[in-house]
DONU-887640 format. One record per residue: x, y, z of N, C-alpha, C, O, CB in turn; residue in one letter. Coordinates in steps of 0.05 Angstrom, whole numbers, padded with zeros to 5 digits, always signed. Glycine has a CB too. Layout:
N
XYZXYZXYZXYZXYZA
...
This chain:
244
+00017-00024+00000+00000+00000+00000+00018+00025+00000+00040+00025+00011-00019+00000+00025X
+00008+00045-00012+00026+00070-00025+00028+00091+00004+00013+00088+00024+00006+00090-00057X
+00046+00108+00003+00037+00128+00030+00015+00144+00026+00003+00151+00046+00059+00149+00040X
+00005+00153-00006-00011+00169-00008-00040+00154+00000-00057+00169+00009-00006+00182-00033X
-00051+00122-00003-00060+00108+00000-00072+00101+00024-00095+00096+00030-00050+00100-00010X
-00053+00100+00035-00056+00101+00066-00058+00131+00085-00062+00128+00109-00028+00085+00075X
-00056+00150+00078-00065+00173+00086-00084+00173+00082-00098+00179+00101-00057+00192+00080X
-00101+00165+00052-00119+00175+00049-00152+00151+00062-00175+00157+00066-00113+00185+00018X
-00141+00132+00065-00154+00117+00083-00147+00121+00113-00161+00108+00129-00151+00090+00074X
-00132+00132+00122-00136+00148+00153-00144+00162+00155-00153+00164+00178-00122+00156+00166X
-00150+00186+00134-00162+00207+00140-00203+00199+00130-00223+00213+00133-00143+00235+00122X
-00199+00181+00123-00229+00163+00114-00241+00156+00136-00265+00161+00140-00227+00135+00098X
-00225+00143+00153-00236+00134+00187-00238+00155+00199-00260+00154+00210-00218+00116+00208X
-00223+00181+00204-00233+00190+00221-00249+00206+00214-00260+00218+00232-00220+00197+00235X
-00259+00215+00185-00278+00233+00180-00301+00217+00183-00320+00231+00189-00275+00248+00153X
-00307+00186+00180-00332+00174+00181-00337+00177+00214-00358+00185+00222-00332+00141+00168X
-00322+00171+00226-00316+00173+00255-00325+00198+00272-00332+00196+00296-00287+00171+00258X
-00324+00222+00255-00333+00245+00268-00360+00242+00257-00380+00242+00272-00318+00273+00261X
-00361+00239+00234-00394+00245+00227-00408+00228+00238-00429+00236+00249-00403+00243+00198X
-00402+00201+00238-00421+00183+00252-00423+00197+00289-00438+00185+00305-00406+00144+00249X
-00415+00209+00294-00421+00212+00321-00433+00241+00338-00430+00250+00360-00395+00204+00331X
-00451+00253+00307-00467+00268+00301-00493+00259+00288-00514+00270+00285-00454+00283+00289X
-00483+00232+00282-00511+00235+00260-00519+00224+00237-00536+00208+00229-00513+00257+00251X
-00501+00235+00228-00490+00235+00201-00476+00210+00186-00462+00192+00198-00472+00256+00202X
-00482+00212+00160-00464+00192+00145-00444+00196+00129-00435+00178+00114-00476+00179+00132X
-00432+00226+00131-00413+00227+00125-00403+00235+00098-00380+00244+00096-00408+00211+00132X
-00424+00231+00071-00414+00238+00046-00400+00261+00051-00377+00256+00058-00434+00242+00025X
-00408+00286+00049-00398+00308+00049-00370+00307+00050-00358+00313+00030-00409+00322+00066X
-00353+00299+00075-00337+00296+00081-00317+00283+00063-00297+00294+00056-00342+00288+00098X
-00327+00250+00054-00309+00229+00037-00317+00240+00014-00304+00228-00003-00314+00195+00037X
-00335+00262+00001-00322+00278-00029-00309+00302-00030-00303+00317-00049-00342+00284-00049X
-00305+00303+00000-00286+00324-00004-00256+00317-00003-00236+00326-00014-00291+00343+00017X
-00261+00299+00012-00241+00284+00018-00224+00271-00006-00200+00274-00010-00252+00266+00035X
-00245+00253-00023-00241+00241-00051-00236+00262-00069-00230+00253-00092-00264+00225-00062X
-00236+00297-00069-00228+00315-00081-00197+00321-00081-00182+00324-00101-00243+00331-00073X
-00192+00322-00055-00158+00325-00047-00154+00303-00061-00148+00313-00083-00146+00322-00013X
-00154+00276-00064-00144+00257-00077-00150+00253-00111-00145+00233-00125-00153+00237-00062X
-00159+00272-00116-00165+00277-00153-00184+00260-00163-00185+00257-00187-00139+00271-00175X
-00199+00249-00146-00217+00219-00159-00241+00240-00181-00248+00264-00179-00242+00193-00121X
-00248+00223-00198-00257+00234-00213-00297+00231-00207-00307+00211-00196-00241+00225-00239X
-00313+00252-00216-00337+00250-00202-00359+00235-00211-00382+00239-00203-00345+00272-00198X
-00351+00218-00229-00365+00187-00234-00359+00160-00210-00374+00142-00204-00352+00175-00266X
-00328+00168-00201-00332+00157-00181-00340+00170-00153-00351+00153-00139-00314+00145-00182X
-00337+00192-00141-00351+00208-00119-00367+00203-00110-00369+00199-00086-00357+00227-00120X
-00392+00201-00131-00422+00201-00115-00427+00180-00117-00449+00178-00106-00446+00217-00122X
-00420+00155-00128-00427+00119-00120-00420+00118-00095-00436+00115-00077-00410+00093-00136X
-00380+00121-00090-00375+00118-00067-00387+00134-00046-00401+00123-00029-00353+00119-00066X
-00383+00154-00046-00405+00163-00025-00426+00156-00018-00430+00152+00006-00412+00180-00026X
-00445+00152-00037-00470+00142-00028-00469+00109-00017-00485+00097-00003-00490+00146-00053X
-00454+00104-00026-00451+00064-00023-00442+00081+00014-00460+00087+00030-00409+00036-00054X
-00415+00086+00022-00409+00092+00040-00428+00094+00060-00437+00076+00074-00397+00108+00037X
-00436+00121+00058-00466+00141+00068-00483+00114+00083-00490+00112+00106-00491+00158+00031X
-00487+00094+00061-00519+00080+00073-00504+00064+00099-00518+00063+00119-00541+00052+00045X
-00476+00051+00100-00468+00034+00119-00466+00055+00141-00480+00052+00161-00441+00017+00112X
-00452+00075+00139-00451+00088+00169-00475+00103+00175-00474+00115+00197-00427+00107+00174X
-00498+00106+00160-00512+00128+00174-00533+00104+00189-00544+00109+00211-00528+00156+00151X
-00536+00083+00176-00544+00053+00186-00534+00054+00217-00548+00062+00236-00525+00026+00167X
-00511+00045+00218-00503+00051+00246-00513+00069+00255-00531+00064+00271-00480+00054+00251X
-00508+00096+00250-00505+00116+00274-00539+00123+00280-00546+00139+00297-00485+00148+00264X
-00556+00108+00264-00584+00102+00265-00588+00089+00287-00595+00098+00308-00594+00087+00243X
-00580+00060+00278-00580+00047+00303-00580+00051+00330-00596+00041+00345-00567+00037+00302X
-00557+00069+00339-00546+00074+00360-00561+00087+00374-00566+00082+00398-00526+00084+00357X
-00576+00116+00352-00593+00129+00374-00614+00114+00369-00604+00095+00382-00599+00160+00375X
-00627+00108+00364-00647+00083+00367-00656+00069+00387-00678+00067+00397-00640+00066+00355X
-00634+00058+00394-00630+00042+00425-00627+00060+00440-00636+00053+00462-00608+00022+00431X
-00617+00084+00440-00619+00096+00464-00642+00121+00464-00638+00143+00474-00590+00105+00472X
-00660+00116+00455-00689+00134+00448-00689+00149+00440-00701+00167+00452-00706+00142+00461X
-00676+00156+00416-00678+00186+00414-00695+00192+00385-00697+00214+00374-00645+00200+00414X
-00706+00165+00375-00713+00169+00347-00743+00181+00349-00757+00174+00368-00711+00142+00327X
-00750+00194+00334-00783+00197+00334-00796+00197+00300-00789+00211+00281-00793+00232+00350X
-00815+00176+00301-00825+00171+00273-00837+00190+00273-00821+00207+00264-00841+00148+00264X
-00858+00200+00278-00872+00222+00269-00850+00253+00263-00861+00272+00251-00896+00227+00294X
-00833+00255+00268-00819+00279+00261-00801+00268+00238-00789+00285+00224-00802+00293+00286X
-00798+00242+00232-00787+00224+00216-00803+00227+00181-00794+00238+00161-00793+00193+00233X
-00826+00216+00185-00840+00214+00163-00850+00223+00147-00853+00212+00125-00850+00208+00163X
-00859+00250+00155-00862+00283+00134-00840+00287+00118-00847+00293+00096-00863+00314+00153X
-00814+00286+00120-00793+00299+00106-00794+00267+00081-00801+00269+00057-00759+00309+00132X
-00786+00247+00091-00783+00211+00086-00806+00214+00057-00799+00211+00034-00799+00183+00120X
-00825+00219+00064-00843+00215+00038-00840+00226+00014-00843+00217-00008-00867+00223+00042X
-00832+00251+00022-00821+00269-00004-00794+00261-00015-00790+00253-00037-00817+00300+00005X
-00780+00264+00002-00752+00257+00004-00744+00236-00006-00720+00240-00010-00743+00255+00025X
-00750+00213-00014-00738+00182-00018-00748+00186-00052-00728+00180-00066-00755+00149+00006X
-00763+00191-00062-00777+00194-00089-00763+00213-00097-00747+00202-00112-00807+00200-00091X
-00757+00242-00096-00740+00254-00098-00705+00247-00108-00693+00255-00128-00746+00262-00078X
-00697+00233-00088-00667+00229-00086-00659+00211-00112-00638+00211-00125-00659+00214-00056X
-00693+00189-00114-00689+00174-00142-00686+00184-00160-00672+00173-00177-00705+00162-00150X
-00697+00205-00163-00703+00232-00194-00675+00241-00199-00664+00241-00221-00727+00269-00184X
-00660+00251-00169-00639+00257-00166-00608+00239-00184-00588+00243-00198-00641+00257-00139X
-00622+00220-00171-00604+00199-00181-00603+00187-00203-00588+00167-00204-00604+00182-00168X
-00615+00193-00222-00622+00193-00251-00611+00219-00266-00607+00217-00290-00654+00190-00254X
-00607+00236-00258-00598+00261-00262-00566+00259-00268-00551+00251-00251-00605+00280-00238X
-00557+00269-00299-00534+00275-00298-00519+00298-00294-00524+00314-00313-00529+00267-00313X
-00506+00306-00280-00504+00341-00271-00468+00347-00272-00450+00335-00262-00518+00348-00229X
-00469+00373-00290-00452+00384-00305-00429+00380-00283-00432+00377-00259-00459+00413-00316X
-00399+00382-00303-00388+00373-00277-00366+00396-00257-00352+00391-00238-00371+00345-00287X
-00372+00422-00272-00371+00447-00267-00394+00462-00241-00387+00477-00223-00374+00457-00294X
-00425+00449-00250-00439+00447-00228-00440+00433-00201-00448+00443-00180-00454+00444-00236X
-00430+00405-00206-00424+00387-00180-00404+00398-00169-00403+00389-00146-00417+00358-00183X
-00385+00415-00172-00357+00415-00167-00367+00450-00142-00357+00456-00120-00330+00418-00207X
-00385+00460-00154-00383+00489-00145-00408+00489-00123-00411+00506-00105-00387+00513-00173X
-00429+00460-00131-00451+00463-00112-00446+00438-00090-00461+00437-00071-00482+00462-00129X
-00426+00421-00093-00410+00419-00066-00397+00421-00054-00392+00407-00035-00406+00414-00059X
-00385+00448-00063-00374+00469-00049-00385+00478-00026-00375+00478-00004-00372+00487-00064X
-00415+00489-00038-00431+00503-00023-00447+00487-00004-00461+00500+00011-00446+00518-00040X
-00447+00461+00000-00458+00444+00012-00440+00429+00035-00449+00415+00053-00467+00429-00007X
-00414+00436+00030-00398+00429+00042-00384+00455+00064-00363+00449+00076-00383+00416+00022X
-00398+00485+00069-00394+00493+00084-00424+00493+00104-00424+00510+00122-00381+00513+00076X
-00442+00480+00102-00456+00464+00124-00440+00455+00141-00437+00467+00162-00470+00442+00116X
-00424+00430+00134-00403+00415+00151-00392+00429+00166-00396+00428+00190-00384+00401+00139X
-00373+00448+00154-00357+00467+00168-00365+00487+00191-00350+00493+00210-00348+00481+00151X
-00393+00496+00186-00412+00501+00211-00422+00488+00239-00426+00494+00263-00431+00502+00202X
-00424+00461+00217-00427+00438+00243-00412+00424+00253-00420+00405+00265-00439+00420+00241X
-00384+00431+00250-00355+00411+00259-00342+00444+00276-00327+00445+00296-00326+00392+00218X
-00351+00465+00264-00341+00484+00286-00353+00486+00319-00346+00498+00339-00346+00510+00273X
-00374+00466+00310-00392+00471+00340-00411+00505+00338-00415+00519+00358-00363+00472+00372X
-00418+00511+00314-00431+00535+00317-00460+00530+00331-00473+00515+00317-00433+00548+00290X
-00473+00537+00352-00485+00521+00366-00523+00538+00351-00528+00562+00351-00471+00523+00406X
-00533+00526+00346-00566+00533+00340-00583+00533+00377-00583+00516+00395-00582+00500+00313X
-00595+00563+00374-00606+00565+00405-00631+00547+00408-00652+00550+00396-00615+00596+00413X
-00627+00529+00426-00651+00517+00426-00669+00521+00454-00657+00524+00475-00644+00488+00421X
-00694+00522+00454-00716+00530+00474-00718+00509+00485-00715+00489+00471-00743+00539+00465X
-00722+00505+00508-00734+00484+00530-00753+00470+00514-00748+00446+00513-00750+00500+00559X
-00779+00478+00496-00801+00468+00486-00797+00468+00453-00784+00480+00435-00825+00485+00496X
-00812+00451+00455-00808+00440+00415-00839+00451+00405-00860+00443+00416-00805+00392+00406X
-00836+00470+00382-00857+00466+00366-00861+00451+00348-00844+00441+00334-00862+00482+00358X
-00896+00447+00344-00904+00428+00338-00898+00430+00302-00893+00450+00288-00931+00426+00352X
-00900+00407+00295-00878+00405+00263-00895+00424+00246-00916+00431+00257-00877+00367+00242X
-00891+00436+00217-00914+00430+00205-00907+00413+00181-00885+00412+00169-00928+00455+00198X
-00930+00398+00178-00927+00371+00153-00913+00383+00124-00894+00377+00111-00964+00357+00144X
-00943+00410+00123-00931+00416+00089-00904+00426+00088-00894+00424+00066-00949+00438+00072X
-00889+00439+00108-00865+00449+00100-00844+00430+00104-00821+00434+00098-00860+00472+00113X
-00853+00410+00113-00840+00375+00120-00831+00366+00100-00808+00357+00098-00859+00351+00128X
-00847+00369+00085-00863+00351+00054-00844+00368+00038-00831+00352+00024-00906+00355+00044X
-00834+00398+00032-00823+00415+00015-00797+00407+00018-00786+00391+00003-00829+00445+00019X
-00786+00419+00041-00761+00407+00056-00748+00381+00035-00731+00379+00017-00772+00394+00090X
-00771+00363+00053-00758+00332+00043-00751+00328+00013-00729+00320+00007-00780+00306+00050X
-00773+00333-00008-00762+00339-00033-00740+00350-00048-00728+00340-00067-00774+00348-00040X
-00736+00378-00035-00718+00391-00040-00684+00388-00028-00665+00401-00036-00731+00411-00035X
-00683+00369-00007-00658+00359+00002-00663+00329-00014-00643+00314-00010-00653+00360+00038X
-00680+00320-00026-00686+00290-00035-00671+00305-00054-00649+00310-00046-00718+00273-00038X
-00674+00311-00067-00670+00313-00102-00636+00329-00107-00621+00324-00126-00701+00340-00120X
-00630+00346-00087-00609+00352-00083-00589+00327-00076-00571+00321-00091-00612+00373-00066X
-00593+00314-00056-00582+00290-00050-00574+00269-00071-00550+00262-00073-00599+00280-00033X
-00597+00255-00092-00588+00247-00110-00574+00255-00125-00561+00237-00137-00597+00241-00117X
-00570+00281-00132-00562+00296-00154-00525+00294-00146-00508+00284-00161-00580+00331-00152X
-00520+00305-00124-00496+00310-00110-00483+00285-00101-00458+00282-00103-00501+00328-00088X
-00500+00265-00090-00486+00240-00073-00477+00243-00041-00459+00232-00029-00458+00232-00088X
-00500+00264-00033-00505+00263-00002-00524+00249+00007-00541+00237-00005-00509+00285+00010X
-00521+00251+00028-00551+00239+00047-00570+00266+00051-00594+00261+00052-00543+00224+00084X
-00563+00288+00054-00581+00302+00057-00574+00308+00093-00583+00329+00102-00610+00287+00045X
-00565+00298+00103-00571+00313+00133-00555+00339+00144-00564+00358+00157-00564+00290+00156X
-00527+00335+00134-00524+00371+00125-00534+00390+00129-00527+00407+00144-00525+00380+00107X
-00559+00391+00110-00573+00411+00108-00602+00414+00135-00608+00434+00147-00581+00409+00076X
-00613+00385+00135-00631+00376+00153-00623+00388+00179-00633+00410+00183-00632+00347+00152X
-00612+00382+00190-00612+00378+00217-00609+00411+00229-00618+00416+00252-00586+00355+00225X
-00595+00435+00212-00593+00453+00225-00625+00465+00218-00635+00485+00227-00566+00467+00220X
-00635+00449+00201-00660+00466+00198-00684+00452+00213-00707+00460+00211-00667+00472+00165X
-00678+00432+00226-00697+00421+00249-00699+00446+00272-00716+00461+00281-00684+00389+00263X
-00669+00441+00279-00660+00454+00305-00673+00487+00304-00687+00496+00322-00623+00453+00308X
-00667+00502+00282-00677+00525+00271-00707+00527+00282-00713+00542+00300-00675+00525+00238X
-00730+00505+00268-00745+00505+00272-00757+00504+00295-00779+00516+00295-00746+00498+00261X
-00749+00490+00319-00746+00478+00344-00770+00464+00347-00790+00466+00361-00741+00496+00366X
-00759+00443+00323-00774+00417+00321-00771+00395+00338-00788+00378+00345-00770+00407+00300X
-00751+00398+00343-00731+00372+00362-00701+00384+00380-00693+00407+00376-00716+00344+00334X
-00691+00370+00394-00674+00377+00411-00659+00363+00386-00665+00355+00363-00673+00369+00444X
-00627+00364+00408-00602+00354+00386-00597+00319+00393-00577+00316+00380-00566+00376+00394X
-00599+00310+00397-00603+00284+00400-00630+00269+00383-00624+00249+00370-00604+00281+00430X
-00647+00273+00383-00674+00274+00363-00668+00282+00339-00681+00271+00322-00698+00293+00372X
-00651+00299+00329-00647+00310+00306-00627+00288+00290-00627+00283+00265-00636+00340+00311X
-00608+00276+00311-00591+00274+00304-00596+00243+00298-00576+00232+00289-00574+00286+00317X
-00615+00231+00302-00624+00206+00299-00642+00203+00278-00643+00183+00264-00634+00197+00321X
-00657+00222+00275-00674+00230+00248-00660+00223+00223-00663+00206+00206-00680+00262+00246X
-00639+00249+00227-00626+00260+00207-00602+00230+00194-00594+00228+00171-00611+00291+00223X
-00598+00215+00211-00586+00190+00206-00604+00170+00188-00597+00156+00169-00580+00177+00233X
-00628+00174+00198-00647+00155+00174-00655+00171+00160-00666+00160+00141-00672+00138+00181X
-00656+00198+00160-00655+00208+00132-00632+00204+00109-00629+00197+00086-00657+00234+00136X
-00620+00214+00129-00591+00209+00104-00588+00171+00088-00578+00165+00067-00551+00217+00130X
-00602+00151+00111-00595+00121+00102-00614+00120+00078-00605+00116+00056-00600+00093+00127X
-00642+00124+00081-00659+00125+00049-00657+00140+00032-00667+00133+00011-00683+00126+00048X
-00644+00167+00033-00641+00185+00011-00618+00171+00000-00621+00167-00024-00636+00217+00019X
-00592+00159+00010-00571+00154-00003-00575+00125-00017-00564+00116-00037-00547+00158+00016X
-00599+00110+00002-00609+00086-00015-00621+00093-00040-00607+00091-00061-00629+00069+00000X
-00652+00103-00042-00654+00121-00060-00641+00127-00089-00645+00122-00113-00650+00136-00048X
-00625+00141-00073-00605+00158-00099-00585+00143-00109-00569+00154-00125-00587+00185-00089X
-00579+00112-00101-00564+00097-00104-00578+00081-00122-00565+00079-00142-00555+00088-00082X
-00605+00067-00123-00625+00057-00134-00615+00072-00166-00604+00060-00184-00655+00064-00117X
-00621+00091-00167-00626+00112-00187-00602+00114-00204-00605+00116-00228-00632+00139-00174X
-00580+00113-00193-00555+00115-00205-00555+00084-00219-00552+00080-00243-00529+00123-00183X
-00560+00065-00199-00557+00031-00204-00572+00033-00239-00561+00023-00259-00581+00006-00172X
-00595+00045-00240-00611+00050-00271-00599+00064-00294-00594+00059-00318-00635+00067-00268X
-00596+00080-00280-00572+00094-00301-00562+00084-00308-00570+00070-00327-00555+00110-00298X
-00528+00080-00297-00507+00052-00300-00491+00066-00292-00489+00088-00302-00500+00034-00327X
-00477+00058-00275-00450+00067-00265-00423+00042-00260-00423+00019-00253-00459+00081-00235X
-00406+00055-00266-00380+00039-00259-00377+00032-00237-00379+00051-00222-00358+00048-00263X
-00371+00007-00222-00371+00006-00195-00331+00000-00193-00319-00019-00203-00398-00025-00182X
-00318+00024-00176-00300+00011-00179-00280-00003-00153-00282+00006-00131-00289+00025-00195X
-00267-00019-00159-00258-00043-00137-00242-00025-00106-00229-00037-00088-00228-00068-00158X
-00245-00010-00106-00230+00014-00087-00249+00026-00065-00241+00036-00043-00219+00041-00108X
-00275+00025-00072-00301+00024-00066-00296+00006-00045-00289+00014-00023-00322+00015-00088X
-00300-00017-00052-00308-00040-00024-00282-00033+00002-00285-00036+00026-00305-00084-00037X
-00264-00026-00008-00240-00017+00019-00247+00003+00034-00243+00006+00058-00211-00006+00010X
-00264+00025+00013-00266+00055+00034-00293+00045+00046-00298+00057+00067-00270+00094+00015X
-00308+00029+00039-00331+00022+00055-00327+00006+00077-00340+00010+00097-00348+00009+00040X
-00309-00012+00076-00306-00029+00111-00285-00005+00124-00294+00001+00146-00283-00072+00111X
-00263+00010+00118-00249+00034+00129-00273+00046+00143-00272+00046+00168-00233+00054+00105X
-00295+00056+00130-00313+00074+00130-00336+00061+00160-00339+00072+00182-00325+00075+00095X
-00348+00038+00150-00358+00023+00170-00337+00019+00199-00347+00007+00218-00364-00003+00155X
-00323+00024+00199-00302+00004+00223-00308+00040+00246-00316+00040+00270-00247-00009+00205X
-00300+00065+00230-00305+00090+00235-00324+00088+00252-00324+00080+00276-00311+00105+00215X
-00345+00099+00232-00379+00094+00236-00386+00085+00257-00397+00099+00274-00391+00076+00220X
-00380+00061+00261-00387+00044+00280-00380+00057+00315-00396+00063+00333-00370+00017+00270X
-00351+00057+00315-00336+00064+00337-00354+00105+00346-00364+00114+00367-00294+00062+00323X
-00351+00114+00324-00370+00139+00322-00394+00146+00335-00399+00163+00352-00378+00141+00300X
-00410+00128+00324-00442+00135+00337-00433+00123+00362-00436+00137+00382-00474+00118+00322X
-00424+00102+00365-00430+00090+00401-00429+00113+00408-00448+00127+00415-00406+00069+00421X
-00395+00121+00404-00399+00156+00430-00406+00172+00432-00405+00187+00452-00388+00173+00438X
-00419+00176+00404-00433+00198+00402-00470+00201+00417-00482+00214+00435-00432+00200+00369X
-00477+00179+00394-00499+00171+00421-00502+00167+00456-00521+00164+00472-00506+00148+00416X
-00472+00169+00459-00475+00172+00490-00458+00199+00501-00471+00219+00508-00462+00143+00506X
-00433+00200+00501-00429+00228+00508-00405+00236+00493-00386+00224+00502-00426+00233+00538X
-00402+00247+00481-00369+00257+00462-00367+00276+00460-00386+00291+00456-00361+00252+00437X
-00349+00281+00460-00334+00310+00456-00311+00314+00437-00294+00309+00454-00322+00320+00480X
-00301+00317+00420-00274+00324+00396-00269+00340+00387-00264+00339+00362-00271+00315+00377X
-00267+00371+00405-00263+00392+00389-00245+00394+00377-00252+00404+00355-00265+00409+00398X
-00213+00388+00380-00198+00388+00367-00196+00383+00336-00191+00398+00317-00188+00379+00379X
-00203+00351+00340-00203+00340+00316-00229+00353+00292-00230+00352+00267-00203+00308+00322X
-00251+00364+00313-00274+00379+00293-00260+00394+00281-00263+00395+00257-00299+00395+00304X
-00247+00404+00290-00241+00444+00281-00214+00434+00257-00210+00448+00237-00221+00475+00323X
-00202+00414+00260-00178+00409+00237-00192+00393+00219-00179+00388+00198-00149+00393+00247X
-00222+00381+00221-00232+00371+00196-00246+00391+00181-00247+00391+00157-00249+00349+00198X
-00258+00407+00195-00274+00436+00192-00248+00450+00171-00253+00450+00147-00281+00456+00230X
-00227+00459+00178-00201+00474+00164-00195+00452+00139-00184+00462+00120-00169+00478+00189X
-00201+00425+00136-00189+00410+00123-00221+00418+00097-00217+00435+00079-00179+00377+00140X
-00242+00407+00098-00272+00417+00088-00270+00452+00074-00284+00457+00054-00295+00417+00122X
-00253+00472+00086-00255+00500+00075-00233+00495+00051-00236+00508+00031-00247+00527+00099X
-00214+00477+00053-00194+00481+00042-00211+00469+00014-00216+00482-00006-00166+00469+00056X
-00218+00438+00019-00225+00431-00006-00255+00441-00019-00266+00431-00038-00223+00403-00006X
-00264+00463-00002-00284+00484-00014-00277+00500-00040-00286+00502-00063-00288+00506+00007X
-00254+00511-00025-00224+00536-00049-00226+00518-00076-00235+00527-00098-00173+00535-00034X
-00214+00487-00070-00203+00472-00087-00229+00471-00105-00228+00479-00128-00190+00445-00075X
-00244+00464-00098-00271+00452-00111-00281+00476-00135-00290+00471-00158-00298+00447-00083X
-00277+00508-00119-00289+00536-00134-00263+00540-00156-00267+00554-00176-00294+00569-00108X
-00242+00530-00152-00218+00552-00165-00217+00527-00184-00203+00534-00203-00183+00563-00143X
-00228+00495-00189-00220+00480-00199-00240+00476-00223-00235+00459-00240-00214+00462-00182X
């Protein structure tokens, strides 16, 4: 194995590793990540999304068992959203546009790895469906299009809303991100995509993360350090992504 090879599968674990222990499944991260490494963006959004469904699986799981999921705040966004991500995922998108609109999708992350904190109230208002239903489409279809899960964008706009606390959000936003990236994976599978053999490595790397991730996260963690140098690592391949 090469040194560049092996960097770039260390820095694979611990970015699945942070995200899973938010929530999250992490695309954002491994195409930005797969940007520093020049991969080209036929392969990006398979791997990501292949990635995406194993760890956000987990970090599903995790809060799950420890209660934090709620179907009904679940299923408004889910309906729109999963039909969507398919449309998405049928979609071929310029590659001047993928390059500049996950850019812009990728300083979400950088918001949420700085710890910029959303004020939340003692009390949750109550959802509303139809703007559930808009939401979910509109991160559905973005999601396929790009090769996220969609929680990125989700979760600061739960909290916004003060739909849910951050633990509720963050269990949501995990099974959102696992069917949008199924979804949008479906969709690509129709199309036809190259599957290539480099794939199944960043996915057990990716899973082994994941895994170790949500446990702590679902219970108590803290990593500012390492947030704030994946956060600086995410701006950088923002630059790369606009100037490229």
């Amino acid at each position: 194995m090469t040194t560049t090879l092996l960097l770039f599968y260390s820095l694979l674990l611990i970015i699945a590793f942070l995200y899973a222990s938010v929530g999250h499944g992490g695309a954002s991260g491994y195409l930005a990540l797969m940007t520093f490494f020049s991969f080209s963006p036929d392969t990006m959004k398979p791997a990501a999304l292949i990635i995406n469904i194993a760890v956000s699986l987990i970090a599903f799981i995790q809060y799950y068992r420890n209660g934090h999921f709620r179907w009904s705040l679940f299923l408004p966004f889910a309906v729109a959203s999963i039909p969507a991500a398919f449309i998405g995922g049928l979609i071929t998108v310029n590659a001047g546009f993928y390059k500049k609109t996950l850019a812009v999708l990728l300083l979400f992350s950088v918001i949420k790895l700085l710890g910029v904190k959303i004020k939340i109230n003692n009390f949750e208002l109550k959802q509303n469906i139809l703007i559930s239903i808009l939401i979910g489409a509109f991160i559905g279809l973005l999601s396929g299009m790009i090769g996220i899960g969609g929680g990125i964008i989700l979760s600061p706009l739960i909290l916004l809303l003060h739909w849910a606390d951050m633990k509720q959000t963050a269990a949501v936003s995990a099974l959102f991100i696992f069917v949008n990236s199924l979804a949008g994976l479906a969709g690509l599978f129709i199309k036809g995509f190259d599957y290539k053999p480099e794939i199944g490595m960043m996915l057990i790397i990716a899973f082994v993360g994941g895994l170790v991730g949500s446990y702590f996260g679902a219970k108590k963690f803290e990593s500012n350090l390492l947030s704030k140098i994946l956060a600086l690592v995410l701006v950088i391949a923002c630059v790369k992504l606009i100037i490229t």
